[in-house]
C-alpha positions in Angstrom: 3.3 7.0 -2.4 0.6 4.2 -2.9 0.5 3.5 -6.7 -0.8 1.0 -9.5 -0.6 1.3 -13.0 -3.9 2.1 -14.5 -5.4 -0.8 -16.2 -3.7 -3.3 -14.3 -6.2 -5.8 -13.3 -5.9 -9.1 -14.4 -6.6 -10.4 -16.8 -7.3 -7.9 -19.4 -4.1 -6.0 -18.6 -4.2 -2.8 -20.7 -1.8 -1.1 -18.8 1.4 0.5 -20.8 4.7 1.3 -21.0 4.1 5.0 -22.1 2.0 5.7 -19.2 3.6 4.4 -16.6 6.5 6.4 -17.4 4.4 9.7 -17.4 2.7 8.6 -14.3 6.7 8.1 -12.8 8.1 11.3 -14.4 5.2 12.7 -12.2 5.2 11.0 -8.7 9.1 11.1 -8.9 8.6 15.0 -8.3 6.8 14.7 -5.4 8.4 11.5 -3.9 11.0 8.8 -4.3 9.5 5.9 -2.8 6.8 4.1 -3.9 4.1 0.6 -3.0 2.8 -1.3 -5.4 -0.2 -3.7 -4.6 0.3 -6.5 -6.9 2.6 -7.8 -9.9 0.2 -8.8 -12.4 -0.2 -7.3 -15.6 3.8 -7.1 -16.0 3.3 -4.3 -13.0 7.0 -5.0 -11.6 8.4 -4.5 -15.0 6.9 -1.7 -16.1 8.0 0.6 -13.0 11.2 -0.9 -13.4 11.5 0.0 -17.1 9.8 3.3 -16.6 12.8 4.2 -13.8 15.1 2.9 -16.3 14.0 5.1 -18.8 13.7 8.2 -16.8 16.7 7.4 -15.1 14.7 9.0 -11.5 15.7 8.3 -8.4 13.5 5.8 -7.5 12.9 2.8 -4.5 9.9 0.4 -5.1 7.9 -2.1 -2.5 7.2 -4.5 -5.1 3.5 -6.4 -4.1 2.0 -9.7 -4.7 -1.7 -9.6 -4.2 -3.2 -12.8 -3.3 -6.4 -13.1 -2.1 -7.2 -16.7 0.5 -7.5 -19.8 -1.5 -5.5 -18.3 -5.0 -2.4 -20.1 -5.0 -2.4 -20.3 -8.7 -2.4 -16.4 -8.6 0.6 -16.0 -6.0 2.4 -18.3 -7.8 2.1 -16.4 -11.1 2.9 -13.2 -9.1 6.1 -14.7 -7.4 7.6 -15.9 -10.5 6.9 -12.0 -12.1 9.0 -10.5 -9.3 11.3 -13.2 -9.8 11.5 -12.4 -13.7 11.5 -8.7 -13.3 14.3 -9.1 -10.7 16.6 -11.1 -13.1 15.9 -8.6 -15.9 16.8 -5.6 -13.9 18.0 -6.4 -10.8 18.1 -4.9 -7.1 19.2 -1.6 -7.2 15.7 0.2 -7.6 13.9 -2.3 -4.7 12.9 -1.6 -1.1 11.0 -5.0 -0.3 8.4 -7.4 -1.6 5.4 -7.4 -0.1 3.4 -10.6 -0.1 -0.1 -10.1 0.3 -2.5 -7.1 0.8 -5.1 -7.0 3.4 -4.9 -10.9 3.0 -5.9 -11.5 7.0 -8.7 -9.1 6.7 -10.1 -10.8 3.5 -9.4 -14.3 5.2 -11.7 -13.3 8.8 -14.2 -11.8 6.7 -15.1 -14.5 4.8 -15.0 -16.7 7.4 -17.4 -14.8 9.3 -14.9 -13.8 11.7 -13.6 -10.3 12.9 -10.2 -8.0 14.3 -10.9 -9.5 17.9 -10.4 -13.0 16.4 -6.8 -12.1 14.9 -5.0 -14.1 16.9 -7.0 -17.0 17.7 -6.9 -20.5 16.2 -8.9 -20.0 13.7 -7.1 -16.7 12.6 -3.8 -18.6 12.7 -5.2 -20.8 10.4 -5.6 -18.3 8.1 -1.9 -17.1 8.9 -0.5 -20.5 8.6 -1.5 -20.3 4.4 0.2 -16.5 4.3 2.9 -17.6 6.3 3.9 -20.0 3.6 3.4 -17.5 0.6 5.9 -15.7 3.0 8.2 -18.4 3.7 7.9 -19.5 0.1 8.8 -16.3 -1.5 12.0 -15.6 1.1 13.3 -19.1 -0.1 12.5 -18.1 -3.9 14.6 -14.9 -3.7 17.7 -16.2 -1.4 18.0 -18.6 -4.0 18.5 -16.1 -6.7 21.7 -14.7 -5.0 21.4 -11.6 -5.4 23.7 -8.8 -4.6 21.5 -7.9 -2.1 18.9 -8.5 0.5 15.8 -8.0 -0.1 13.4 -7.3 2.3 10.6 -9.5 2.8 7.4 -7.9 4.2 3.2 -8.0 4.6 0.8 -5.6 4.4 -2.6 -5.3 6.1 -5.8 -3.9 7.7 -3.9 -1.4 10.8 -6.1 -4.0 13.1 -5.4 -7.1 11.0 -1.8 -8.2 11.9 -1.2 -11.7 13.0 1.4 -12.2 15.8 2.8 -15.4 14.1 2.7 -13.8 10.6 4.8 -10.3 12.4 7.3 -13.0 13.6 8.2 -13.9 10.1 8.3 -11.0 8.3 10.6 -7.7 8.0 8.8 -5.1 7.5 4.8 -4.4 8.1 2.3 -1.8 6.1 -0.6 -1.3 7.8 -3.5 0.6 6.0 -4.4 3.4 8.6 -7.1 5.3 7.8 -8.8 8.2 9.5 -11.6 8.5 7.6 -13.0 5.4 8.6 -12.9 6.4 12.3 -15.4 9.2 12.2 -13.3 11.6 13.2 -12.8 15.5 12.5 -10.5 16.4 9.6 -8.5 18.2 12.3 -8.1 15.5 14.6 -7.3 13.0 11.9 -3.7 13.5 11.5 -3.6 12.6 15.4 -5.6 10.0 15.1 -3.6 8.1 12.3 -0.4 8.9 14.3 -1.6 7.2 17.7 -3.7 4.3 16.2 -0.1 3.5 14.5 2.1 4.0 17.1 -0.4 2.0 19.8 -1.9 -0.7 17.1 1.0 -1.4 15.3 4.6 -0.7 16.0 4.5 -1.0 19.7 3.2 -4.4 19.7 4.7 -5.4 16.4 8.2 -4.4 18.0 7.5 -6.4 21.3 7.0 -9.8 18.6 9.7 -8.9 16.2 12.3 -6.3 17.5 14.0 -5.8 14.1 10.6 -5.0 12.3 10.1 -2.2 10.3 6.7 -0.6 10.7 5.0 1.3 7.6 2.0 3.1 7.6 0.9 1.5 4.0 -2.0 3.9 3.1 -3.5 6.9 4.6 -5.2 9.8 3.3 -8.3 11.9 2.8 -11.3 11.4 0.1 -11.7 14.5 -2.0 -15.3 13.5 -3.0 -17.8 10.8 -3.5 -20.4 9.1 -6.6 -23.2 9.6 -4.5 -24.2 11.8 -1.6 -25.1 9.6 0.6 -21.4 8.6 1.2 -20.1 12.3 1.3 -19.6 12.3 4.9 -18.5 9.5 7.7 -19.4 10.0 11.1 -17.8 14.1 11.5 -16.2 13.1 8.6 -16.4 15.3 5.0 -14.8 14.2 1.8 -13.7 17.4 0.1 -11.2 18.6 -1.5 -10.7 21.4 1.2 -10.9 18.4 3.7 -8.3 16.8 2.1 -6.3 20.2 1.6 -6.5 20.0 5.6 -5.5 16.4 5.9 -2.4 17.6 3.7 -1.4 20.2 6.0 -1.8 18.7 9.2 -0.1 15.6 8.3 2.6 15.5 6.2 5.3 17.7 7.2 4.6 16.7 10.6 5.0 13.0 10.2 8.3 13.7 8.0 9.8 15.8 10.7 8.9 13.2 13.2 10.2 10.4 11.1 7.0 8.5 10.5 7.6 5.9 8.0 4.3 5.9 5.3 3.0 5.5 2.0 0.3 8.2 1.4 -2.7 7.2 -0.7 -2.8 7.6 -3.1 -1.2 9.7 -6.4 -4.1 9.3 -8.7 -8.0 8.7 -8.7 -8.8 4.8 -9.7 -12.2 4.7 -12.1 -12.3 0.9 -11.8 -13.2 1.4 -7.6 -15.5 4.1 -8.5 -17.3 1.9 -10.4 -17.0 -1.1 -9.0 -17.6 0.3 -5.3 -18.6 3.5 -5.6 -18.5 6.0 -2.8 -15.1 7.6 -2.0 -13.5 4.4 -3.0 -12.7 6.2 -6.4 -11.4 9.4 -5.1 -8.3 9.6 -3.0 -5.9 10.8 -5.9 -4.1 14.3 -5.2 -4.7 14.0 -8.9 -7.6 13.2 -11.4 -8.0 10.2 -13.0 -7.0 12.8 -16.1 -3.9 12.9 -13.8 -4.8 16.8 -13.7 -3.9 17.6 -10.1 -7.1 18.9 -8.2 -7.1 22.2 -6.4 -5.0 21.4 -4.1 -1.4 23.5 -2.3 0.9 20.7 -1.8 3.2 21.4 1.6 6.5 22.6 0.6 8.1 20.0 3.0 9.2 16.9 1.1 7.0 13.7 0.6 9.1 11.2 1.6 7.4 8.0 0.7 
């Protein structure tokens, strides 16, 4: 399950301890593997805690979100793992993830697109996440811990750079139906065969020992405006999303499809800030009242 704290943007930080613990008492009934996106805010240590308290069954993708040209704000980031690590070690952590959508953000704002990925000029934008990567690997050998921890990336399904999936191991890639203006009912397909022809197949070919995640994927339940209630022959609904649900998760379990779905909860903060559906993936409310909604009875394994 995709998940951040509310109130964890930095830096006000007014997340909490108390909610983070109902919010984990929650998900942990529904899944026992979680993302997170970033590590300000004490985000690390709070899930940690929270699974301490609880004493769930619980493995966390720990994230450091760094946008291009914040080095300042990896480094803070890095040395939160780092402190959260020390303060309750490795037992409850899958990976660290270093960056989120970093390529996509990079090409953007350089004017650049998907197509340009591997290019020079994409590499150069690799050759700064490669040593956020590097960097962070170095960081956490030198802890010696009693285990390994994974080291991965996560991106835009269409945003992986071939030198950055030869240093990594393990890949999210955000997969999103939705945005392919597709039917609800051939959206599970879609996300499955984007995935497997986007991102493992050729991220395997690179790096043979990768691990392959789809990092998000999901189905909006609703919208702030109208205008952006439907993409293409694409409807955000609640009984869309009760569709997407349906199609997709047993499915992908039974066929041993690694993901994080997206997401638990509603985030205000993108509805306001971005409006649209960007506010309104949650299976529950941003009251963390789950909408009307049949969960399948299969498990959710991530």
């Amino acid at each position: 399950m995709a998940y951040t704290p509310e109130l964890s943007m930095y830096p006000a930080c007014g997340n909490s301890i108390e909610e983070v613990v109902k919010d984990m008492q929650m998900i942990s009934q529904l899944t026992n593997k979680i993302r997170l996106y970033g590590a300000d805010c004490d985000q690390s240590a709070l899930v940690l805690e929270a699974i301490k308290r609880t004493k769930i069954d619980m493995e966390v993708w720990l994230g450091n979100y760094v946008m291009p040209g914040e080095d300042e704000a990896y480094a803070r980031q890095r040395d939160a793992i780092q402190a959260a690590i020390k303060k309750y070690g490795t037992k409850h952590i899958g990976g660290i993830t270093v960056g989120n959508e970093y390529m996509l953000n990079y090409l953007t704002s350089q004017g650049l697109s998907s197509p340009d990925i591997n290019t020079a000029a994409g590499d150069v934008g690799a050759a700064t996440l490669i040593r956020y990567i590097d960097d962070t690997r170095t960081n956490i050998e030198a802890m010696k811990l009693d285990k390994t921890i994974p080291i991965g990336n996560s991106d835009a399904g269409s945003f992986f750079n071939n030198l950055v999936l030869a240093k990594i191991d393990y890949g999210l890639s955000n997969v999103h139906p939705w945005f392919a203006n597709t039917t609800i009912e051939a959206a599970p397909q879609w996300t499955w065969d984007f995935f497997d022809e986007q991102n493992v197949t050729p991220a395997t070919a690179i790096n043979p020992n990768i691990e392959m995640y789809i990092a998000e994927t999901g189905w909006p339940s609703g919208s702030k405006d109208v205008a952006n209630e439907s993409n293409g022959f694409a409807s955000a609904s609640v009984a869309d999303l009760q569709t997407f649900l349906d199609l997709f998760v047993c499915k992908s379990n039974d066929d041993g499809v690694k993901y994080f779905y997206f997401e638990m909860f509603d985030e205000e903060w993108k509805d306001l800030q971005f409006g649209g559906v960007e506010g309104h993936w949650g299976l529950f409310d941003k009251h963390r009242k789950m909408k009307n909604l049949k969960l399948p009875t299969c498990l959710l394994k991530s």
